[in-house]
Each structure stands twice: as C-alpha cells, then as structure tokens.
C-alpha positions as CSV (number, residue, x, y, z in Angstrom):
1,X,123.6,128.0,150.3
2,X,123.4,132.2,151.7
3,X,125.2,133.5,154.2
4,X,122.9,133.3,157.2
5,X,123.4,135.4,160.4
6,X,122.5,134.6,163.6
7,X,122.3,137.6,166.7
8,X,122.3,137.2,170.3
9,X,122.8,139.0,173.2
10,X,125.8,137.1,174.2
11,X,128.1,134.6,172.6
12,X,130.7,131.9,174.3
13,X,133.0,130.8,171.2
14,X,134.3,127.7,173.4
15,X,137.7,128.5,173.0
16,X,138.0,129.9,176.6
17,X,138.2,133.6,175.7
18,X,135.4,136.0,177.4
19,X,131.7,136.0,175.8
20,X,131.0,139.1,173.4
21,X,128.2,140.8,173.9
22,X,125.7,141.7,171.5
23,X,127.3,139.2,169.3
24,X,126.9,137.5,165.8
25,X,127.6,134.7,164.2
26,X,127.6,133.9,160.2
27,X,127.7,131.1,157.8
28,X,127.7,129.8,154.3
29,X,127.8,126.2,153.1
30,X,127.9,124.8,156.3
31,X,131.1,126.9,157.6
32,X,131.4,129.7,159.7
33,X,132.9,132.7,158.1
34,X,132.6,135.5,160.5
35,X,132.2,135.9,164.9
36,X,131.7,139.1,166.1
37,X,130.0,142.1,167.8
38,X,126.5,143.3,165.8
39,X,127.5,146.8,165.6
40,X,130.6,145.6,163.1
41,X,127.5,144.4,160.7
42,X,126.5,147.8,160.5
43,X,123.2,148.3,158.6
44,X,123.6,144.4,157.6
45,X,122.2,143.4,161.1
46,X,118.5,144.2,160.0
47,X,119.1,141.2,157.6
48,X,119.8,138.7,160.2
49,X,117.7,136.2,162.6
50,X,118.1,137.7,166.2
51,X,117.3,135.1,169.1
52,X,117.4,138.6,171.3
53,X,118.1,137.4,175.1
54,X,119.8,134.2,174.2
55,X,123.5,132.2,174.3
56,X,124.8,131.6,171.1
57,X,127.7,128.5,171.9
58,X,129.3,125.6,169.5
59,X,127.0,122.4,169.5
60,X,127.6,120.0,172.4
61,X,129.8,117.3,172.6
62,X,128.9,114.1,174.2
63,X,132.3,112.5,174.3
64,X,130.9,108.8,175.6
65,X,128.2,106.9,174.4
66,X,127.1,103.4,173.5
67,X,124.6,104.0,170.8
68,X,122.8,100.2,171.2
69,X,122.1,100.5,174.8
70,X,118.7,101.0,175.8
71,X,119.4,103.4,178.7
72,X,116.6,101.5,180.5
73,X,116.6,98.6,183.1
74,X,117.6,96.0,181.3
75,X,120.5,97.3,179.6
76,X,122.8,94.4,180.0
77,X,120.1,91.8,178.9
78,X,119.0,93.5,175.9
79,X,122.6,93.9,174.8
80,X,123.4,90.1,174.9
81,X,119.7,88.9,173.3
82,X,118.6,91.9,170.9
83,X,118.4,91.0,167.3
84,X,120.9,93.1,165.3
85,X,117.9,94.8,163.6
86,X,116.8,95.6,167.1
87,X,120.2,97.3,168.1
88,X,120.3,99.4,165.2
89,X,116.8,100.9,165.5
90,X,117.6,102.1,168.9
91,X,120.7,103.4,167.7
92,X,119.2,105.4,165.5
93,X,116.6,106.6,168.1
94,X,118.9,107.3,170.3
95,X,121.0,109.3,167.9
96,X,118.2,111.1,166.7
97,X,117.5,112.0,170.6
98,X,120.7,113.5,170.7
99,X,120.9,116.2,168.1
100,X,117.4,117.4,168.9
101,X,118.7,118.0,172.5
102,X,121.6,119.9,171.5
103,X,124.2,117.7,170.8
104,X,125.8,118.1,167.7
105,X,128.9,115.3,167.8
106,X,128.9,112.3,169.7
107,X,131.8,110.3,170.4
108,X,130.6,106.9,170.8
109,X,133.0,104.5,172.9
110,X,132.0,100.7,172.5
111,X,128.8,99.6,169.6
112,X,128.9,97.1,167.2
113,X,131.5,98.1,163.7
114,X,128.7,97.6,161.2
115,X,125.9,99.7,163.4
116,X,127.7,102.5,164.9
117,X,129.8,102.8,161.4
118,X,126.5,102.9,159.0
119,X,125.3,105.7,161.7
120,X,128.3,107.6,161.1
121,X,127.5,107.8,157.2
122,X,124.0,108.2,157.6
123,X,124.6,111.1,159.6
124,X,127.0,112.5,157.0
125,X,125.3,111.6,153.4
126,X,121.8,113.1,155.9
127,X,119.8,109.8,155.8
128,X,118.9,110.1,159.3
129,X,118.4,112.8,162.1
130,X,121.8,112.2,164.0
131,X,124.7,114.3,165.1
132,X,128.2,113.5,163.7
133,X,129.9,110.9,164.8
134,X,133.0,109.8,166.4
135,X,133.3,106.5,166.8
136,X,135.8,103.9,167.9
137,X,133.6,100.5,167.0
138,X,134.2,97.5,168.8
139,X,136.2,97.3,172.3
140,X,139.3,96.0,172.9
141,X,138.7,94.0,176.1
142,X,140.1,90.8,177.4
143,X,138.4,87.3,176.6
144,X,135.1,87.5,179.0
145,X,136.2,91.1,179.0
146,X,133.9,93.9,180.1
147,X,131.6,94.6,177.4
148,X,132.9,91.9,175.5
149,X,129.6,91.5,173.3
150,X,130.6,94.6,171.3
151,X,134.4,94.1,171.8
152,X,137.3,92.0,170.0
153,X,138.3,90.3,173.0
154,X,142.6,90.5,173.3
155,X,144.9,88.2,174.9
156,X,148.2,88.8,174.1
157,X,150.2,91.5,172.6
158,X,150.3,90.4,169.6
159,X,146.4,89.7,170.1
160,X,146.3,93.4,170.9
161,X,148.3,94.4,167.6
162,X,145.8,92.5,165.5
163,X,142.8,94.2,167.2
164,X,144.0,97.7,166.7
165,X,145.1,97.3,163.3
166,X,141.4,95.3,162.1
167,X,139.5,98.2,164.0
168,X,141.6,100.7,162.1
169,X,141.1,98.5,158.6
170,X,137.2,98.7,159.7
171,X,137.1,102.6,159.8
172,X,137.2,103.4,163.8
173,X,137.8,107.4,164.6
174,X,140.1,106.4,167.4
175,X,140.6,103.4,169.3
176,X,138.9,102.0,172.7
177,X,140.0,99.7,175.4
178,X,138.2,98.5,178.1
179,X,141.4,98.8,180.9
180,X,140.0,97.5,183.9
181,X,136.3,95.7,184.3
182,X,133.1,97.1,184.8
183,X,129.9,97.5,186.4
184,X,127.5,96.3,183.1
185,X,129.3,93.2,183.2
186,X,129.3,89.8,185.0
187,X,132.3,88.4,185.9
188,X,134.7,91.3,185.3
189,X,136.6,93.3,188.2
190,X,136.2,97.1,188.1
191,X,138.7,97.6,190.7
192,X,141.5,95.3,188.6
193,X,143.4,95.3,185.6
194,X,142.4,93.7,182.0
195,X,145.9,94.6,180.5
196,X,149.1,94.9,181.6
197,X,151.1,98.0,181.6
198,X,153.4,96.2,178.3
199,X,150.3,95.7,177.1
200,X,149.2,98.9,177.2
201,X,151.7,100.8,176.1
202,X,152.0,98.8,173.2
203,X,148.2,99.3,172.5
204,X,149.0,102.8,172.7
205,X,152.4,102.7,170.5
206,X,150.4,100.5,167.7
207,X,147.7,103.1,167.3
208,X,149.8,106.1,167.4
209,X,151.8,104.4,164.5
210,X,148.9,104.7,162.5
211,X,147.6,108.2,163.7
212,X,144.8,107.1,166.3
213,X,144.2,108.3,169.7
214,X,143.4,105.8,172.8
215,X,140.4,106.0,175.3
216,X,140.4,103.6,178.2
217,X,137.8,103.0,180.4
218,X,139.1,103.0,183.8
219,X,137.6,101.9,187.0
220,X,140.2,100.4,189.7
221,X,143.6,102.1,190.0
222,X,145.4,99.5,188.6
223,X,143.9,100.4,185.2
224,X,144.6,104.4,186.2
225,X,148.3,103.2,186.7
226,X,148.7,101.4,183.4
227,X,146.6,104.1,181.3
228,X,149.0,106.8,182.6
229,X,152.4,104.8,181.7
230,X,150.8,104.0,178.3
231,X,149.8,107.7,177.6
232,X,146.4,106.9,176.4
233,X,144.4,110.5,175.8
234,X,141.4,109.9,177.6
235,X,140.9,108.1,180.6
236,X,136.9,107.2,181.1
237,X,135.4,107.1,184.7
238,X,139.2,107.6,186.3
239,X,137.4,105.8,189.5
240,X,140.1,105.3,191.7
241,X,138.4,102.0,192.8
242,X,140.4,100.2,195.5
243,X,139.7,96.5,196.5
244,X,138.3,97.7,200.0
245,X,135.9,100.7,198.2
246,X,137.9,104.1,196.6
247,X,141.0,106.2,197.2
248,X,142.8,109.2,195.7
249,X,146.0,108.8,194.9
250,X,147.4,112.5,194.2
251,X,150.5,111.6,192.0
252,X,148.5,109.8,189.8
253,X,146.4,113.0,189.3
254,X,149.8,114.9,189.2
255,X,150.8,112.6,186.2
256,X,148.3,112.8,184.6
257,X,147.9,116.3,184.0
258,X,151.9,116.3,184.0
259,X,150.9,113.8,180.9
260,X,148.5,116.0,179.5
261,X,146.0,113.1,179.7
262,X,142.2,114.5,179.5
263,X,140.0,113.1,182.3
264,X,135.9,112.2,181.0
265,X,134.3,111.6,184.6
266,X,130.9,110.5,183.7
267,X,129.7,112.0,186.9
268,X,126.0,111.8,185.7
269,X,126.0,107.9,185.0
270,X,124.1,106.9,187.9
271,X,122.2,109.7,188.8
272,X,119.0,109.4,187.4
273,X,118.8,105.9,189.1
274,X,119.8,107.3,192.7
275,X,117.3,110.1,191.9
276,X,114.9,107.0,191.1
277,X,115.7,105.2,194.4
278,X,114.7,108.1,196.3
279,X,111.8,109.1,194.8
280,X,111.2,105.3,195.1
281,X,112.0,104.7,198.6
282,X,114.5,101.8,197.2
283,X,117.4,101.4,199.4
284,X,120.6,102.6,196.7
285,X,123.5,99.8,196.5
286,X,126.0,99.6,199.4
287,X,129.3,100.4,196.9
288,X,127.1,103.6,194.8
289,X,126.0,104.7,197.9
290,X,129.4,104.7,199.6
291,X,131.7,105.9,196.6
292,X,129.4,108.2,195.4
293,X,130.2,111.5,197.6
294,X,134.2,110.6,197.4
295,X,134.2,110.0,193.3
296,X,132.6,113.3,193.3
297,X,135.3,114.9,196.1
298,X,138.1,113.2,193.8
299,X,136.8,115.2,191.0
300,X,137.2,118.3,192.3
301,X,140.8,117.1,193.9
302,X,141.5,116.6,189.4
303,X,140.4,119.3,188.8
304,X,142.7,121.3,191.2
305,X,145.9,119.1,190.3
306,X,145.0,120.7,186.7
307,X,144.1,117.8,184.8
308,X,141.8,118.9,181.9
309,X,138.0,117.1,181.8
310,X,136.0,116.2,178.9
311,X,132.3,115.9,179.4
312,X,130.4,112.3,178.9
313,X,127.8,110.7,180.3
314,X,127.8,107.0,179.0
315,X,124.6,107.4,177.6
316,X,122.7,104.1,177.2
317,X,123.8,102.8,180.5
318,X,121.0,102.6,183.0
319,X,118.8,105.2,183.1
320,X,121.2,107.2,181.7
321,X,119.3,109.1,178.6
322,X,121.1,110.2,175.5
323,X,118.4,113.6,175.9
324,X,119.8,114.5,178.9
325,X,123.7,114.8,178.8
326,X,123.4,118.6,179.9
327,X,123.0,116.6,183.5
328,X,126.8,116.3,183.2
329,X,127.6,119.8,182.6
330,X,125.1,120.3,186.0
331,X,126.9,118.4,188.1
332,X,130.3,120.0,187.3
333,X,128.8,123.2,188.1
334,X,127.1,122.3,191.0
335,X,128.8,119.7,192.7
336,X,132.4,120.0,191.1
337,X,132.6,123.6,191.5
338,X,133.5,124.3,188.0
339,X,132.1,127.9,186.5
340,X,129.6,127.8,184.0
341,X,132.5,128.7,181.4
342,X,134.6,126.2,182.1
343,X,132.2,123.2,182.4
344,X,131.0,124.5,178.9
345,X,134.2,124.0,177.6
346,X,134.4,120.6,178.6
347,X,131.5,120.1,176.1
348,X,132.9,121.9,173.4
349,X,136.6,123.3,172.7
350,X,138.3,121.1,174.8
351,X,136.4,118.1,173.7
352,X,137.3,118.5,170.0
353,X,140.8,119.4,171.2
354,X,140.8,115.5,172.8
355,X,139.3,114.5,169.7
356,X,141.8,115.8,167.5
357,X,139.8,118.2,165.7
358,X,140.2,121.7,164.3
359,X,137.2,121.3,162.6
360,X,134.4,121.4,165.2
361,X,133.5,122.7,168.7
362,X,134.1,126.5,168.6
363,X,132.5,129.4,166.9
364,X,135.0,130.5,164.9
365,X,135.9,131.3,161.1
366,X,136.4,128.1,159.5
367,X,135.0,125.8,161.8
368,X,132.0,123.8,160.9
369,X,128.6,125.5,161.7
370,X,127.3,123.6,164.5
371,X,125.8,126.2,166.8
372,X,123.5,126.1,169.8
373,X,121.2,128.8,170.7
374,X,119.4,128.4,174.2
375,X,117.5,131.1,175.7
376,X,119.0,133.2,178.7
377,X,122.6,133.1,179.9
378,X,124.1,130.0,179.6
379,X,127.7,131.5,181.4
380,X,125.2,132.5,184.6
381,X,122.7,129.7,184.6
382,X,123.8,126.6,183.1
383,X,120.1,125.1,183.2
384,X,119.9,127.6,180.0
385,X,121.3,124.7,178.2
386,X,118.2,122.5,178.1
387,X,116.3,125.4,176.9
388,X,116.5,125.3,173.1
389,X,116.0,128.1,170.4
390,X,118.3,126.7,167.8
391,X,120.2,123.6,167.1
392,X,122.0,123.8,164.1
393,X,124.3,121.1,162.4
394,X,127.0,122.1,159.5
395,X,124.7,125.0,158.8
396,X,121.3,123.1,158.6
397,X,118.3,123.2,161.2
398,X,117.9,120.9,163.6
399,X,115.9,122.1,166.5
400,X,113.6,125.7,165.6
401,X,112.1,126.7,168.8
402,X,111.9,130.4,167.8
403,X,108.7,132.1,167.7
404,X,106.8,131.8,164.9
C-alpha cells in the first residue's frame, strides 16, 4: 500500500498536547509514520489530499456497547426471545452504524461469546463494515443477575474463578462484571450489590493473573464501594444510587482517582428518550426525572476530585443509537463543563490508555491509522464531530464525504 497524506488546518493527536496547525498526517500499510506541520513536507504537500478547514483527530472510541441490543423500545424483550440469527444480524447492523459514524474501536461490554467474538474477526480478516473490537463476551453476573441472558451467572468464588478463566479460554479482550443490578433488568437492585467485596477482589486478582483488565458496571454505592477495594479499571455508570434516590460520597471519588480507576459515565443513556418524552408530552419516570440533574452535578464533582473519564454510551439500550455516541462527548462539554480537548480525549487517548493499548487512539508514528476528519474545529465546536469528511480504519476508507 503508498504512503498517503492527509492535510488539514488543524490536528488534535489525542494525547493531550496542543493541536498543530496547518498539520499532516501520513501512512503506509495501515500505520502512521509521520504527524506534523505541512510546511516540514516541503514541496511533497502538493502530493497529498488536503481536507482544507477541517480536524484531523484519532478515530473514536465507544468504550460501552452491547452489540445485540436493538436500541429501540423493546430492548429487553427482544433480548430474551430473538433468534440467535436475529441477534447477530443486528449486531452487525449496528456495527456497521458505528464505523460510518466515526467510530473506529468499540469496546463492547456484555453480547453473546459466539456473536460479539465472530464480529471481532470479521472486522479484522474485513468480512464486514465494522470498527475493531474490544470485547469482553458474556457477563459475569449473579444467578438471575442483571443481564443474565448474555452473562455466566456466578455464585461463589470459586464460581467466579471458573467464569473468568472460561471467558478468558473463550477469547474475551478483558473481563466484565455486572457489580450491582440494573435498570434493563427485572428483579435485580441497581442501588445493591451482586458480589461481595471478597468476591471482587478476587474477580479482580484472577483476571490480573492472567493479564486482563476488569469493567464493572456500577449503579448503587455498594457496588462503587466494592469496585474500588477490588481495583477494577473501569467503573461503568458510577451512579451513586442510594436506597432513598442518589448521593455523592466524596471519598469514594477521592479513592478512586487516588486508585487511578477510570470513570465511563454514560451520561447520554437516557437522553434520547427524555428528549422523546418531551417532544411527546409523556410524563418522564419519577427516579430519571429526579436523579437526572444530580448524576450529572456528580459528574462534574469526579471530574474535579481528578478521576479520569472514558466516554461510552451503552449503545443498544433504549433509544440509545450506536450512530450517535458523539451525544456523549456533547454532554461533557455542555453540561459537565469539560473543554472540547479534554472530552475528546475521553474518546480517544485516554480510552486506549484504559484499554491497555499503545496501538490505537492517537495520531502518532506507529499507531494504527485510524483517523477522523470532520469539517471545522472540532477543539471550538464539538458538534464538528458529527460532521464527517473522512473515516478511516487501519489506513482504509470508511466514510468519503469529500467533494468530488
């Protein structure tokens, strides 16, 4: 494959240094091998595609997604009846809606081993239209657990052993566990524990043994508490739900950026739908409409206490597209208070720094050649992000907006 060079007028490398203006970027058999200013190419710019008024950025990263999940109404009833054919037509759908909106990796946090793991290669060996794949497989969740229809539903320690090492035997990326109950499912408790803190931290110890990182999903603060003693890396949703409704607890967000433990809010889960009520004139749910404005006050209390985010939007969930995880990014901006910059990074160096990854979401020499190219500027107007020139994945096109 040539060396191909792309020119814009600015470029954000995602590692949180200061964009360069007038900038390039270059690659050759799906790597980059050079970042920087035009006039360094000398008489070599003529050569090269320039987007002109543009952002060139790394590809984004959605880091939670459940790949079978319809992201309609019915999301819990399709995921308990659908025919296994069904499921992994829409996951493919859905992961084809993904890259052609920008996202180059997704980190998928709870489908079925066979589905999500034959996505995974197809995106690699280019079968289908997908972005790369990070996936954890099947749950770990307690027997009736939340999302227990695409979990391995855990017990006892030893039941918890077991689980990690089979998931690990089955290929997962990294391992999930459902630490508390949710929303999607019926007789689970957000607000309460699935695992004790032994348990935990010997979820945690296990998978560490064998090189994987931890993601728990995190409603009630029980879950918070137990997550943070077990050092999991990510903790999903980090709700701080309370039996009587939710409350901040500022030494658990002190621990955990003490911990080093990366925080993915979710914060646009929901949003479409309360958007929909309104329009609607359909009166929201008592708890969404209650813990809403303090989830979103408790983010911006995290993000004070330093405790690093990670942007994703548990696409699939109710109304909650897998085309429209730049909602996310939004919502830090506007309602968090984060820069552009910074709620950027969430998507794309300090994602693949959760992951575990040197090999993806910056611009920089060595580092596969996933690249984003939106018209505008991204770092002043983070709408620029929905506005696509360019999508490409390991070097090849995905999304060509340019004019012809």
């Amino acid at each position: 494959m040539a060396i191909e060079t792309l020119l814009a007028d600015r470029l954000f490398d995602g590692t949180g240094a200061a964009a360069i203006d007038k900038a390039f970027v270059q690659f050759e058999n799906g790597l980059i091998t050079a970042v920087g200013r035009q006039s360094d190419l000398g008489s070599k710019a003529s050569e090269a595609l320039d987007l002109g008024n543009a952002t060139l950025l790394p590809g984004l990263i959605n880091m939670h997604t459940h790949l079978t999940c319809s992201a309609g109404t019915h999301v819990l009833q399709e995921a308990l009846h659908d025919s296994f054919e069904t499921k992994m037509m829409r996951a493919v759908e859905n992961a084809r809606r993904s890259v052609l909106s920008g996202v180059t990796t997704i980190r998928d946090c709870g489908t079925l081993n066979p589905i999500v793991f034959a996505i995974r290669e197809g995106s690699k060996e280019e079968i289908i239209t997908a972005p790369h794949v990070w996936a954890s497989g099947e749950v770990l969740t307690s027997t009736g657990g939340h999302c227990y229809f695409f979990g391995v539903e855990c017990d006892s320690i030893e039941d918890i052993k077991k689980a990690v090492r089979a998931q690990v035997k089955a290929g997962a990326d990294y391992i999930k566990v459902m630490a508390t109950g949710g929303g999607l499912t019926p007789n689970t408790n957000p607000r309460e524990a699935q695992f004790g803190r032994e348990e935990m931290i010997a979820l945690v110890q296990d998978s560490q043994r064998i090189g994987k990182r931890v993601a728990a999903h995190c409603h009630g603060t029980p879950g918070i508490v137990n997550a943070i003693a077990a050092e999991v890396t990510t903790i999903e949703h980090c709700s701080f739900m309370v039996p009587d409704g939710v409350e901040y607890e500022q030494p658990l967000a002190d621990s955990i950026a003490e911990k080093g433990i990366y925080v993915c809010p979710t914060i646009g889960v929901g949003e479409r739908f309360r958007q929909h009520a309104e329009r609607e004139g359909i009166e929201l749910p008592a708890g969404m409409a209650q813990t809403r404005p303090k989830r979103i006050d408790n983010f911006r209390k995290l993000l004070d206490s330093g405790v690093k985010f990670v942007s994703g939007n548990d696409a699939g969930m109710t109304f909650t597209g897998f085309d429209d995880f730049q909602l996310d990014l939004e919502m830090l901006v506007e309602y968090v208070g984060m820069s552009n910059a910074d709620a950027i990074m969430t998507a794309t160096g300090q994602a693949a720094e959760a992951i575990g990854s040197d090999e993806f979401g910056t611009l920089q020499v060595g580092r596969r050649a996933d690249i984003l190219g939106v018209r505008g500027d991204a770092l002043q107007d983070i709408g620029a992000l929905r506005d696509l020139l360019l999508v490409k994945k390991s070097g090849k096109t995905m999304v060509d907006n340019l004019p012809a």
